[in-house]
N, CA, C and O atoms as CSV, one atom per row, in Angstrom:
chain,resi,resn,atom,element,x,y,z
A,1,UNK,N,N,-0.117,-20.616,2.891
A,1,UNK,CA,C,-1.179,-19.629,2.724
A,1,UNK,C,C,-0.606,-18.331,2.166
A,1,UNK,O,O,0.602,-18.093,2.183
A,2,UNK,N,N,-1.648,-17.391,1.604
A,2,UNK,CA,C,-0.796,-16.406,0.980
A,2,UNK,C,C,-0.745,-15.062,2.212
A,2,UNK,O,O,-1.668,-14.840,2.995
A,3,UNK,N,N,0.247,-14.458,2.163
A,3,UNK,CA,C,0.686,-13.488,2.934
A,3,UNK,C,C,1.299,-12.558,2.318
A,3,UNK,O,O,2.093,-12.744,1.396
A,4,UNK,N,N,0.836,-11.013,2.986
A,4,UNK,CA,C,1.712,-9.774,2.335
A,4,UNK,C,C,2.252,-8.950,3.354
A,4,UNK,O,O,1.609,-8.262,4.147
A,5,UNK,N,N,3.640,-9.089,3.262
A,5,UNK,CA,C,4.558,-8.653,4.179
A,5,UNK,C,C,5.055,-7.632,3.826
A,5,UNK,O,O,5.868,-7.713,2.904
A,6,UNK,N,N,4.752,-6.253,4.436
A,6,UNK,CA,C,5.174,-4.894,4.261
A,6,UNK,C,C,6.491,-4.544,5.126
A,6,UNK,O,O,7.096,-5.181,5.989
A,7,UNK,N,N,6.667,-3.411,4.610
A,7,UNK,CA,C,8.082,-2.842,4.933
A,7,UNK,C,C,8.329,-1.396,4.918
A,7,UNK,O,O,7.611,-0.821,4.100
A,8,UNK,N,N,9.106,-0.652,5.555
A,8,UNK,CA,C,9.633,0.430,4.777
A,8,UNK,C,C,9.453,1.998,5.711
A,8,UNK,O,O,10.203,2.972,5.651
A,9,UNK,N,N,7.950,1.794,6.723
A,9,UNK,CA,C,7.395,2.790,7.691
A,9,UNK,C,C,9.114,3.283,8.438
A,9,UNK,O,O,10.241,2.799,8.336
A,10,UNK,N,N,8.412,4.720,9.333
A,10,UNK,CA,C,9.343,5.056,9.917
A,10,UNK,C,C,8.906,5.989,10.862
A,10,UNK,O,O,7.802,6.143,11.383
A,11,UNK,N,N,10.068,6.642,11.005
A,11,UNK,CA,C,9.616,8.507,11.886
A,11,UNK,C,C,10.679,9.367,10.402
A,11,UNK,O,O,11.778,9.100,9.917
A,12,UNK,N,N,10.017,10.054,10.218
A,12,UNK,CA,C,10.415,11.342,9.264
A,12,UNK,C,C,9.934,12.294,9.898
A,12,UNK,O,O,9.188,12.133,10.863
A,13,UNK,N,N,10.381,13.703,9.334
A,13,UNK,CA,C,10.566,14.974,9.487
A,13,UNK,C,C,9.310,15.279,8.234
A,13,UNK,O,O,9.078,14.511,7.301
A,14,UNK,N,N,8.483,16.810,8.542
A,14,UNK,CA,C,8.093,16.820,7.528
A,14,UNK,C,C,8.673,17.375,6.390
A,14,UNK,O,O,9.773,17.925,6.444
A,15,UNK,N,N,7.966,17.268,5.270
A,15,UNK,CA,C,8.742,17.564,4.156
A,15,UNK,C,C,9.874,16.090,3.315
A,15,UNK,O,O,10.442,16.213,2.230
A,16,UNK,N,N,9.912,14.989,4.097
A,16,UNK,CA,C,11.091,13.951,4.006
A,16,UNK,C,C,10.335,13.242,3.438
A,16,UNK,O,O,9.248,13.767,3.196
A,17,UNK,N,N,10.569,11.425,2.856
A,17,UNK,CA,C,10.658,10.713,1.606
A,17,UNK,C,C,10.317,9.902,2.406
A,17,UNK,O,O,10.617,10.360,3.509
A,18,UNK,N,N,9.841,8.913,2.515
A,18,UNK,CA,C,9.396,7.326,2.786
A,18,UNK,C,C,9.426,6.656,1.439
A,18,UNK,O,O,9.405,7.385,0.447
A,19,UNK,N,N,9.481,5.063,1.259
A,19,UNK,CA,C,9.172,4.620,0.157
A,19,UNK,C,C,8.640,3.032,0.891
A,19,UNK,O,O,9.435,2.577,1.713
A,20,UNK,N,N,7.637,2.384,0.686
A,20,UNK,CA,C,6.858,1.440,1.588
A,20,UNK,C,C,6.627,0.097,0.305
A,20,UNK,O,O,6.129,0.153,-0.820
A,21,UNK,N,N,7.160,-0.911,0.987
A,21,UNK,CA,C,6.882,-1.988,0.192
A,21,UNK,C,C,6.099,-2.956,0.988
A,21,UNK,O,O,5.897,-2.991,2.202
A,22,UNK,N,N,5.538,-4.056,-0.361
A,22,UNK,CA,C,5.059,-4.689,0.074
A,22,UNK,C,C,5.034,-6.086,-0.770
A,22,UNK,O,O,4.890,-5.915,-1.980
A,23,UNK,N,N,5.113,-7.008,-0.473
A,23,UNK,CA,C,5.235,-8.164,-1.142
A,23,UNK,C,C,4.591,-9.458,-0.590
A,23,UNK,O,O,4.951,-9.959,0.476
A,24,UNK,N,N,3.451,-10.057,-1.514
A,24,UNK,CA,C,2.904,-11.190,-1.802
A,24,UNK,C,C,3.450,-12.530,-1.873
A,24,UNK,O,O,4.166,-12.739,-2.852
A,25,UNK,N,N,3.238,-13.685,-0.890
A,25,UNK,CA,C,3.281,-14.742,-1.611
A,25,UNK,C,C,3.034,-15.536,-1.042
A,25,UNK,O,O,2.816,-15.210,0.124
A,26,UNK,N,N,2.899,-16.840,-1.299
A,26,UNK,CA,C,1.996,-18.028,-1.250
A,26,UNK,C,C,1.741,-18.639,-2.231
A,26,UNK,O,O,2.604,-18.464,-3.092
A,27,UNK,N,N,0.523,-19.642,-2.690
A,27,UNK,CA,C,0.253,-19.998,-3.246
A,27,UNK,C,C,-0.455,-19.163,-4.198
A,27,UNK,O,O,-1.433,-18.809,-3.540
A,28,UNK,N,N,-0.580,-18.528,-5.566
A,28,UNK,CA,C,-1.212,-17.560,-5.853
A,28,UNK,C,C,-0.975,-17.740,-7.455
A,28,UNK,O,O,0.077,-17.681,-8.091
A,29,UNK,N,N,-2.270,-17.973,-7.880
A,29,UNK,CA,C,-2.340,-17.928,-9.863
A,29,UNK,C,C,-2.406,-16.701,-10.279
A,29,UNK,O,O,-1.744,-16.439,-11.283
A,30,UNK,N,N,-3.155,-15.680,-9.686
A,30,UNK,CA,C,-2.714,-14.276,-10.059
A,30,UNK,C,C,-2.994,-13.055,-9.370
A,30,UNK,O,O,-4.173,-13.171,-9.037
A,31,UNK,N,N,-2.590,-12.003,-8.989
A,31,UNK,CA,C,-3.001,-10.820,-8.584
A,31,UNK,C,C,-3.148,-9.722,-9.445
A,31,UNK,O,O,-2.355,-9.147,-10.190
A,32,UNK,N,N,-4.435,-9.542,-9.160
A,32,UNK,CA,C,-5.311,-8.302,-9.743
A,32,UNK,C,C,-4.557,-7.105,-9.557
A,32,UNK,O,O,-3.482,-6.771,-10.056
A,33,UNK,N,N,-5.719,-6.193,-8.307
A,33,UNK,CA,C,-5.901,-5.191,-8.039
A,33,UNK,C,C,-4.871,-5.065,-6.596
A,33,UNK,O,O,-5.213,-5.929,-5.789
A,34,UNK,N,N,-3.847,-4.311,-6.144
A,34,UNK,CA,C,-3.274,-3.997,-5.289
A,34,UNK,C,C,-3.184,-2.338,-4.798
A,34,UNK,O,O,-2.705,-1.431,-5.478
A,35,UNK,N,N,-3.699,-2.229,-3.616
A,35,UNK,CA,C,-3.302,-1.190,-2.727
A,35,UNK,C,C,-2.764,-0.612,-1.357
A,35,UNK,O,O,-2.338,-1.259,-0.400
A,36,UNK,N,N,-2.863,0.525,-1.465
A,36,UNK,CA,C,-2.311,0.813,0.044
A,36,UNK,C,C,-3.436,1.306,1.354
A,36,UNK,O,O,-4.291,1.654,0.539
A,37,UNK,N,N,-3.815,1.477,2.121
A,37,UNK,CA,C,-4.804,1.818,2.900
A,37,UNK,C,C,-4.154,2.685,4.573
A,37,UNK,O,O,-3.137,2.370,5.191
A,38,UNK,N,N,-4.732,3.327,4.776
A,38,UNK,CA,C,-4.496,3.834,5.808
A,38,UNK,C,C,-5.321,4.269,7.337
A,38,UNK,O,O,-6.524,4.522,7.259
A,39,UNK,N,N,-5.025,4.300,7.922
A,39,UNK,CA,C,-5.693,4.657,9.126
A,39,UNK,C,C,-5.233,5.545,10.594
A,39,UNK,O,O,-5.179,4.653,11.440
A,40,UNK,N,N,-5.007,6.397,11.037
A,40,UNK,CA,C,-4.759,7.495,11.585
A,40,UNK,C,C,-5.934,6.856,13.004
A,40,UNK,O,O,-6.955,6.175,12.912
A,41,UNK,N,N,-5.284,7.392,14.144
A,41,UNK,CA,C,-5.960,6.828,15.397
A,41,UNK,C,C,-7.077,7.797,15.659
A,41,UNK,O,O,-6.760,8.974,15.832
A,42,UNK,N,N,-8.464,7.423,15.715
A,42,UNK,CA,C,-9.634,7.386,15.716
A,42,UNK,C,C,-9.990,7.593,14.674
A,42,UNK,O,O,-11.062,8.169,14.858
A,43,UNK,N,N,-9.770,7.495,13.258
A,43,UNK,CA,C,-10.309,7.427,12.371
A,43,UNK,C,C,-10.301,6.140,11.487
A,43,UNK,O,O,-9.672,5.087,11.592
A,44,UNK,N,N,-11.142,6.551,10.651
A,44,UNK,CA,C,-11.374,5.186,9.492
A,44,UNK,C,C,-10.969,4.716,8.507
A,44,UNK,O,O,-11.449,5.224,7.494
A,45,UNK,N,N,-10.283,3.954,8.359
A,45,UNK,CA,C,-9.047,3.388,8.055
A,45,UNK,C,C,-9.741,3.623,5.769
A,45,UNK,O,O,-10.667,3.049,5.197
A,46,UNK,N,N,-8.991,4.398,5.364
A,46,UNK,CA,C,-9.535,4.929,4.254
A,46,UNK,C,C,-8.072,4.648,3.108
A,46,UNK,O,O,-6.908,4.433,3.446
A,47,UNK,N,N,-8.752,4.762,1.446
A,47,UNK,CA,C,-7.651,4.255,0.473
A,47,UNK,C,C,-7.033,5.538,-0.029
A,47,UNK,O,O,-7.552,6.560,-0.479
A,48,UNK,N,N,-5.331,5.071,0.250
A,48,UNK,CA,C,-4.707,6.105,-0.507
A,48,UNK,C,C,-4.097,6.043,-1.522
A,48,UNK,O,O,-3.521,6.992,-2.053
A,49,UNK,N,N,-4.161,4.514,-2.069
A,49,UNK,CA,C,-3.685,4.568,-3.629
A,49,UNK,C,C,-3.857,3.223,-3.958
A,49,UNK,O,O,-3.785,2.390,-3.055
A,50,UNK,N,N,-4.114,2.814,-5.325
A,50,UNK,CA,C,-4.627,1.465,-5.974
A,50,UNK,C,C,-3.827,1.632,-7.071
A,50,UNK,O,O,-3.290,2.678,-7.434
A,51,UNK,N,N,-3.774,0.585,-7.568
A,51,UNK,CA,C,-3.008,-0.134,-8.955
A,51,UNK,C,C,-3.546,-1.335,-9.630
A,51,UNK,O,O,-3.508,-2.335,-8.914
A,52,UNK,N,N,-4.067,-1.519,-10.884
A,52,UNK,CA,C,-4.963,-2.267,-11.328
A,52,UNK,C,C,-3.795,-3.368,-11.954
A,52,UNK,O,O,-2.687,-2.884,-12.185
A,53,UNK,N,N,-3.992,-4.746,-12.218
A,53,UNK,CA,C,-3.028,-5.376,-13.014
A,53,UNK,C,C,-1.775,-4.751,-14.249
A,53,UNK,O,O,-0.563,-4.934,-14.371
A,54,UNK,N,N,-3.059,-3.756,-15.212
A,54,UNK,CA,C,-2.774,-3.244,-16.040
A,54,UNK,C,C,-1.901,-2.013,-15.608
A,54,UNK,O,O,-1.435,-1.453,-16.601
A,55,UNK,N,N,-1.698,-1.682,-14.942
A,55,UNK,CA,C,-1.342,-0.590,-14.605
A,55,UNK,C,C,-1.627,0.824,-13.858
A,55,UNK,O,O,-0.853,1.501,-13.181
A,56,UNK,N,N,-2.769,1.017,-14.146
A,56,UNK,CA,C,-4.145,2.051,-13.926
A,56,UNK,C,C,-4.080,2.233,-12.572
A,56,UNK,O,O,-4.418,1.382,-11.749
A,57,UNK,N,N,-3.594,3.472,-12.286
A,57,UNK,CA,C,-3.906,3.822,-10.736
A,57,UNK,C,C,-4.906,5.135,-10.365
A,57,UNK,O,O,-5.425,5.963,-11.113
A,58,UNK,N,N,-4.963,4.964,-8.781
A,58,UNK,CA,C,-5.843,6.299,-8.754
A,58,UNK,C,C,-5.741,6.348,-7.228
A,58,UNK,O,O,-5.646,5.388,-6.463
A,59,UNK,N,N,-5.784,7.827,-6.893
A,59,UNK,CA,C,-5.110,8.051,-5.270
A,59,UNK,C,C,-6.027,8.959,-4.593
A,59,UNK,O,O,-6.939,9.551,-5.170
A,60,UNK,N,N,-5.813,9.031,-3.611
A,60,UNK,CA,C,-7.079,9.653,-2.543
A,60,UNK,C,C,-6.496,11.545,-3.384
A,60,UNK,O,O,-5.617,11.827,-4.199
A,61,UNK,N,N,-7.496,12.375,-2.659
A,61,UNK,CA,C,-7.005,13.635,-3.390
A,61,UNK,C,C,-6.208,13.999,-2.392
A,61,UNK,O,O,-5.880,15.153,-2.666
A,62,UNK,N,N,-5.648,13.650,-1.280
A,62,UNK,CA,C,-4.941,14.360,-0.103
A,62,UNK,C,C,-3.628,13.891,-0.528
A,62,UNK,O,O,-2.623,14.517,-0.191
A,63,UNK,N,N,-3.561,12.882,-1.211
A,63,UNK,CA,C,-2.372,12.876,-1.638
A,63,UNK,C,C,-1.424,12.907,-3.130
A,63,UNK,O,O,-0.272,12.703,-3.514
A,64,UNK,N,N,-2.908,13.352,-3.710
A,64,UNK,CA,C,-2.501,13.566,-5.419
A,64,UNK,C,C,-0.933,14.221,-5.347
A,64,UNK,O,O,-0.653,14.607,-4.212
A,65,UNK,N,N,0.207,14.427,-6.421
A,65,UNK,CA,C,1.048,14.571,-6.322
A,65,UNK,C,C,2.219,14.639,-5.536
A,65,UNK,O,O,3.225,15.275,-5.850
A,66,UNK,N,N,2.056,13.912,-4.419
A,66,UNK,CA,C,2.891,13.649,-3.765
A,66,UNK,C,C,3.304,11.953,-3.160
A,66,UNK,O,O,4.370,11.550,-2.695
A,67,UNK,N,N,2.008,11.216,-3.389
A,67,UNK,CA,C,2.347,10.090,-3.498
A,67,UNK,C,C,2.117,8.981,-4.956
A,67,UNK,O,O,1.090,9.004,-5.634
A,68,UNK,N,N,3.261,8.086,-5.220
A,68,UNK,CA,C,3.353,7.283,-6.217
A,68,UNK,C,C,3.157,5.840,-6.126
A,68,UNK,O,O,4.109,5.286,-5.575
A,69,UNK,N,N,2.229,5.067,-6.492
A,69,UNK,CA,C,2.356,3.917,-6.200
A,69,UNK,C,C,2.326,3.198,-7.540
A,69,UNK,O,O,1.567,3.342,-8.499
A,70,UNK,N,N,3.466,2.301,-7.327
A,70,UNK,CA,C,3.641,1.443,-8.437
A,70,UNK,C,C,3.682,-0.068,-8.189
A,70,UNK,O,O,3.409,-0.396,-7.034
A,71,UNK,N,N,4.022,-1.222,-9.202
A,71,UNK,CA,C,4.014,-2.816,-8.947
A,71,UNK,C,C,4.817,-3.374,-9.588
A,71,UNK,O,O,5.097,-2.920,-10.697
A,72,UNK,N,N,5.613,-4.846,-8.974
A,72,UNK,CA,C,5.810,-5.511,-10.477
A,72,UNK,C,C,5.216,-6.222,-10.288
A,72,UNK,O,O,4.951,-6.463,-9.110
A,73,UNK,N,N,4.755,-6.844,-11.131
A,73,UNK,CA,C,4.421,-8.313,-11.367
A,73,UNK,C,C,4.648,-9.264,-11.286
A,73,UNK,O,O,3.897,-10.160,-10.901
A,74,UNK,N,N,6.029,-9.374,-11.708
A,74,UNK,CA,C,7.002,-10.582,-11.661
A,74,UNK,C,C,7.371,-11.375,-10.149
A,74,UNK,O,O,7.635,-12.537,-9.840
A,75,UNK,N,N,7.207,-9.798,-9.244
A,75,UNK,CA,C,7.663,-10.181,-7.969
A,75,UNK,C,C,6.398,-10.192,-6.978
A,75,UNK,O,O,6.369,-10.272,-5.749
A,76,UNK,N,N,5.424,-10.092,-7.865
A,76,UNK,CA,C,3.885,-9.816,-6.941
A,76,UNK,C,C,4.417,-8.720,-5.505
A,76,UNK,O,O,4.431,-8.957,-4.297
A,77,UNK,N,N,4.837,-7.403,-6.341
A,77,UNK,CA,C,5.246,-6.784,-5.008
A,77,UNK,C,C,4.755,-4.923,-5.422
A,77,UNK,O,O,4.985,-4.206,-6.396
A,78,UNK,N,N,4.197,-4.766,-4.454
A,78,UNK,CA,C,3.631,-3.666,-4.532
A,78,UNK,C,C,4.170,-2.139,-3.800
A,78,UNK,O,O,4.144,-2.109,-2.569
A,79,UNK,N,N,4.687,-0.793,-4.599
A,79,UNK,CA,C,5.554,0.327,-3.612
A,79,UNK,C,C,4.828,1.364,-3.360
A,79,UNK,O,O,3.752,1.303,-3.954
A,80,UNK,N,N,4.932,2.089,-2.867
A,80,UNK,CA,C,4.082,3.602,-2.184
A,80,UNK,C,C,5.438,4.040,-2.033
A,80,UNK,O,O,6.402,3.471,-1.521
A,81,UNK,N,N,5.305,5.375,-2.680
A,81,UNK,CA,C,6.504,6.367,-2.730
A,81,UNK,C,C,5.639,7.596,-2.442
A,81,UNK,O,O,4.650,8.056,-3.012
A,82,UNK,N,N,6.457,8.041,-1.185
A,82,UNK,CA,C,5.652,9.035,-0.130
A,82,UNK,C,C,6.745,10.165,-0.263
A,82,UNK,O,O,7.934,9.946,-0.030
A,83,UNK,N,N,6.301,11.268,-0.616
A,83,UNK,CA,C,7.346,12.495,-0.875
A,83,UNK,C,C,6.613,13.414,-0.438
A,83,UNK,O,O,5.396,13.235,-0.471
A,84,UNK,N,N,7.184,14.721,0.122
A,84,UNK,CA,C,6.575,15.485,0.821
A,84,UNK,C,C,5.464,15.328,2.046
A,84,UNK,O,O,4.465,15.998,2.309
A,85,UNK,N,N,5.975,14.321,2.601
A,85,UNK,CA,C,5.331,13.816,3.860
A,85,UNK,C,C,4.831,15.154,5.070
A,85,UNK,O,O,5.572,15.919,5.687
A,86,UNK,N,N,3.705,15.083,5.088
A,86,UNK,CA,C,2.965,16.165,6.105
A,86,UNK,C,C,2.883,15.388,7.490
A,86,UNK,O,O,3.745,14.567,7.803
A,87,UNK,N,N,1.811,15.689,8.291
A,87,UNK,CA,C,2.106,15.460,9.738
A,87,UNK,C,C,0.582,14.895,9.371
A,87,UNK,O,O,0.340,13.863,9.996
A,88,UNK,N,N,-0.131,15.183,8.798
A,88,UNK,CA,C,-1.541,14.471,8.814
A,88,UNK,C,C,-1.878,13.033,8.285
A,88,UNK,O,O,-2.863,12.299,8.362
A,89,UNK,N,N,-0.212,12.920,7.524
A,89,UNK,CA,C,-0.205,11.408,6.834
A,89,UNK,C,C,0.225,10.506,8.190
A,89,UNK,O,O,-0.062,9.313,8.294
A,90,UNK,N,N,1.025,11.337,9.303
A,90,UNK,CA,C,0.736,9.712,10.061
A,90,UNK,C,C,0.026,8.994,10.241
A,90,UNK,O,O,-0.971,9.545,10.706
A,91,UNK,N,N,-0.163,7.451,10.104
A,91,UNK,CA,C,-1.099,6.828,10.202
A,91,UNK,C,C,-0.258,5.476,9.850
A,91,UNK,O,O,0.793,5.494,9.210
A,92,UNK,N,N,-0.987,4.096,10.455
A,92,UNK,CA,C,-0.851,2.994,9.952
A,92,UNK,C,C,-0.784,2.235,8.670
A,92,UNK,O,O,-1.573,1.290,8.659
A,93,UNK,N,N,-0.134,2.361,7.683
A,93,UNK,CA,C,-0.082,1.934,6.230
A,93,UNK,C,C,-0.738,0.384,6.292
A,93,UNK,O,O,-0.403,-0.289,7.266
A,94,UNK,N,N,-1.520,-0.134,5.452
A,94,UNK,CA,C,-1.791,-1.265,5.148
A,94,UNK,C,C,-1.868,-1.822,3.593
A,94,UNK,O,O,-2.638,-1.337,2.765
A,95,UNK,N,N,-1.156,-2.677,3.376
A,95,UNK,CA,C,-1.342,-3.294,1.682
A,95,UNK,C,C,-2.523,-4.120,1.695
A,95,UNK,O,O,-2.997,-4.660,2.694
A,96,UNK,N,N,-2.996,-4.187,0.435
A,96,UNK,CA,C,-3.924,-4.595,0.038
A,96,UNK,C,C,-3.796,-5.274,-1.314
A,96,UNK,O,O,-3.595,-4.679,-2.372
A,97,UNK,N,N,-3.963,-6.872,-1.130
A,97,UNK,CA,C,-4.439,-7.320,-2.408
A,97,UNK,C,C,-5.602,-7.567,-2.996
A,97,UNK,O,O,-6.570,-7.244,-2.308
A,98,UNK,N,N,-5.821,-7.995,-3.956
A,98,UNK,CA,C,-6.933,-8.814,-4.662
A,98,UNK,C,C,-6.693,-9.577,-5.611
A,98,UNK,O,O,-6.579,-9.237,-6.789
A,99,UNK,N,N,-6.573,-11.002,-5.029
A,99,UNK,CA,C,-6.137,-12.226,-6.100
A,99,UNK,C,C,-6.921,-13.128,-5.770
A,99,UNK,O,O,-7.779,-13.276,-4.899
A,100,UNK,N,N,-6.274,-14.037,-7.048
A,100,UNK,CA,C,-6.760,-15.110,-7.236
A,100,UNK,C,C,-6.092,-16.311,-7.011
A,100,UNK,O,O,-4.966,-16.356,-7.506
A,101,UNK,N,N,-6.572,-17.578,-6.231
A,101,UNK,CA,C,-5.523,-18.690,-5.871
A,101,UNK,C,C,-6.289,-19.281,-6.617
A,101,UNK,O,O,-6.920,-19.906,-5.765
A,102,UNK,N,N,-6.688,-19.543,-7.480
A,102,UNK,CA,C,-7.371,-20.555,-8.687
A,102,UNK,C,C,-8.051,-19.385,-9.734
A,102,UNK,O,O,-8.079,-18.157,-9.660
A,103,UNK,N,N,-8.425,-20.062,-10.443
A,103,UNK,CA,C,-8.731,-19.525,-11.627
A,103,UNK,C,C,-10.449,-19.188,-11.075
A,103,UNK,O,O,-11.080,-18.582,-11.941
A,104,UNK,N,N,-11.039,-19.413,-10.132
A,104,UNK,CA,C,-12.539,-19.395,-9.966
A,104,UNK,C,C,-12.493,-19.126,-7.959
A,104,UNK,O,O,-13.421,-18.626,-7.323
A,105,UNK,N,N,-11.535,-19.486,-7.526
A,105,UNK,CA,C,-11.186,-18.556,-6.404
A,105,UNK,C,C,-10.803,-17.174,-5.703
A,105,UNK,O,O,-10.151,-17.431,-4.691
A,106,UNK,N,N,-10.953,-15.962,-5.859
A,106,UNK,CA,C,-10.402,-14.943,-5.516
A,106,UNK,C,C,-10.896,-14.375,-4.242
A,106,UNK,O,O,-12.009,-14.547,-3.746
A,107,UNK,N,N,-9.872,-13.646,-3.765
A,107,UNK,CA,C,-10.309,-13.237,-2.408
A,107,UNK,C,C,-9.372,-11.690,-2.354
A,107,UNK,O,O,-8.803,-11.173,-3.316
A,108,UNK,N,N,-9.413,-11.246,-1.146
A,108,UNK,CA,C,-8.962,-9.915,-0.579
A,108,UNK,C,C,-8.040,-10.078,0.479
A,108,UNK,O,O,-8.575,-10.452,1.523
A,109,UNK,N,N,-6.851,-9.915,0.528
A,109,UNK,CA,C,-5.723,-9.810,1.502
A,109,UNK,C,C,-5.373,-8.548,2.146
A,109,UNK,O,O,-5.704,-7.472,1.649
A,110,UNK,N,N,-4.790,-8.630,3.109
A,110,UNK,CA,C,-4.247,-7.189,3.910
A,110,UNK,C,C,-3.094,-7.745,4.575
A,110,UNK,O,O,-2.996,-8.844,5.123
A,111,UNK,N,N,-2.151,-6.739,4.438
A,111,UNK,CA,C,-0.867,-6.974,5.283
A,111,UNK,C,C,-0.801,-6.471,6.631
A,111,UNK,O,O,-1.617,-5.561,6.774
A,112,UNK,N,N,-0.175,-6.704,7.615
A,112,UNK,CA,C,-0.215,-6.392,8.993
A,112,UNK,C,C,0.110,-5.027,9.476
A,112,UNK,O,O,-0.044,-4.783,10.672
A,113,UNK,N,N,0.559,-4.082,8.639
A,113,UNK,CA,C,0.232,-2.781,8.948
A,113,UNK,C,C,1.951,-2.419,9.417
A,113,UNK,O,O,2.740,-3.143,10.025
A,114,UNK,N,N,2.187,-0.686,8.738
A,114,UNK,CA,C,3.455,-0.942,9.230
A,114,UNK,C,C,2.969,1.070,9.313
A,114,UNK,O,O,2.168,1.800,8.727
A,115,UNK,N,N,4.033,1.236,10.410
A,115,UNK,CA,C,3.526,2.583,10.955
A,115,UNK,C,C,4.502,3.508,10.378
A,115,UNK,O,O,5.680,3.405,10.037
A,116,UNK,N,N,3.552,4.527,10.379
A,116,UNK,CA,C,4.639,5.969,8.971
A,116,UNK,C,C,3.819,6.655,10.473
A,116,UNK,O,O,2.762,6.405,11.052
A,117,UNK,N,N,5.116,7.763,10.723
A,117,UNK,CA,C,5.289,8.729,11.874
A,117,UNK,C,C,5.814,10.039,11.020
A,117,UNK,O,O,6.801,9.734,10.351
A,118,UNK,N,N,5.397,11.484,10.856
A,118,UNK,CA,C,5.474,12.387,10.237
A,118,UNK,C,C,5.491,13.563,11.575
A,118,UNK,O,O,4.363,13.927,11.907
A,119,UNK,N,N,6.539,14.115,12.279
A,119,UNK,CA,C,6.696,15.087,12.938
A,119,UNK,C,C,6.951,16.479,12.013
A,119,UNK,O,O,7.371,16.516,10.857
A,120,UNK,N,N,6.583,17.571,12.846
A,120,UNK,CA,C,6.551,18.750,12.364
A,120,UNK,C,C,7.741,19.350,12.465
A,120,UNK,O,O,7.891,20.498,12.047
């Protein structure tokens, strides 16, 4: 079955670097659309950055210039590069795919969540 196994969370200082991976695989003819998602305890688990096959991304505004998310392809593996980490970004990171296991099959994946800790 296909699975996306993240990596990379921590405890940082603010102001410090995270860089969060995530990688796809299984059975899988292609992946689309990949992102990152987040969720902070009592709130609603909301998107902080997408990446289209082509390239094309677009990020929540709380984190315009400070976070980067990129992909390859080759490795169906997806990064979040977190710089200037605040204390409001703690929260549960989650990846997100959108592929296809057949050519007329596609569905929506999520990885099991990996925790980013941002002290002051």
């Amino acid at each position: 079955q296909v699975q996306l196994v993240e990596s990379g969370g921590g405890l940082v200082q603010a102001g410090e670097s995270l860089r969060l991976s995530c990688e796809v695989s299984g059975s899988i003819f292609r992946v689309n659309a990949m992102g990152w998602y987040r969720q902070a305890p009592g709130k609603q688990r909301e998107l902080v950055a997408m990446i289209t096959s082509g390239g094309s991304t677009n990020y929540a505004d709380s984190v315009k210039g400070r976070f980067t998310i990129s992909r390859d392809n080759a490795k169906n593996t997806v990064h979040l590069q977190m710089n200037s980490l605040k204390p409001e970004d703690t929260a549960v990171y989650y990846c997100n795919a959108d592929l296809n296991r057949s050519y007329f099959n596609f569905q929506v994946y999520w990885g099991q969540g990996t925790q980013v800790t941002v002290s002051s």
